[in-house]
N, C-alpha and C positions, 0 to 999 in steps of 0.2 A: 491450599487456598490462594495463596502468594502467586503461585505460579499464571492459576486458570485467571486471578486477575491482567496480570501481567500479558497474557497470551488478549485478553478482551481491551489491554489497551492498544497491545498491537496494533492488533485489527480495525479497530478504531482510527487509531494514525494513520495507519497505509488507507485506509476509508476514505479519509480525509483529505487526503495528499491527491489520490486516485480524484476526489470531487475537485477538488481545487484548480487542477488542472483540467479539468472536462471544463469548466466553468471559463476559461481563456478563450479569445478568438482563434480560430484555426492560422490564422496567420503569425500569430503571435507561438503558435506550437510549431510552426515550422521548421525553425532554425535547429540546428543538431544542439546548440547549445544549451536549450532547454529541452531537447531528449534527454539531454548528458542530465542534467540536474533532476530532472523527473528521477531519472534510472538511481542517480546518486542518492538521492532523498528516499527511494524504497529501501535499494540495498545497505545502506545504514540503519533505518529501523530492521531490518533483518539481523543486521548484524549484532545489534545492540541487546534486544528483546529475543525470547524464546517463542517458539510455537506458533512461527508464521505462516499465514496463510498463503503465503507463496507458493508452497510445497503443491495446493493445491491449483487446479487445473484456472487458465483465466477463460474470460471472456469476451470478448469485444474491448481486449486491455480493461477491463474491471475485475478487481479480487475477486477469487473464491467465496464460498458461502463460508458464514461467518463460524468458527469452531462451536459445537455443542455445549450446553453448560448447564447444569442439572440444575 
């Protein structure tokens, strides 16, 4: 039970992270240095959290479909 939460907060974070940065002006996404921190800011909730949806395939740079959850 622990886990499938864990996995749905994931998801949720990287959700989040993913909007947050859609939501910036395109020139403001420009610079590498806010690639880097994008890129940082996923790869940490990967690292941190189990059962990310990275594994799965993206989209137009948006997450995978959200994991199942009975």
């Amino acid at each position: 039970m622990l886990n499938k939460q864990l996995q749905a907060f994931n998801y949720d974070l990287r959700a989040t992270i993913e909007a947050r940065f859609r939501e910036l002006p395109n020139d403001v996404l420009l610079p590498a240095a806010i690639q880097n921190l994008k890129k940082s800011l996923t790869e940490y909730v990967d690292q941190r959290l189990p059962g990310t949806p990275s594994n799965k395939p993206s989209v137009n740079g948006q997450p995978g479909p959200a994991p199942s959850q009975p």
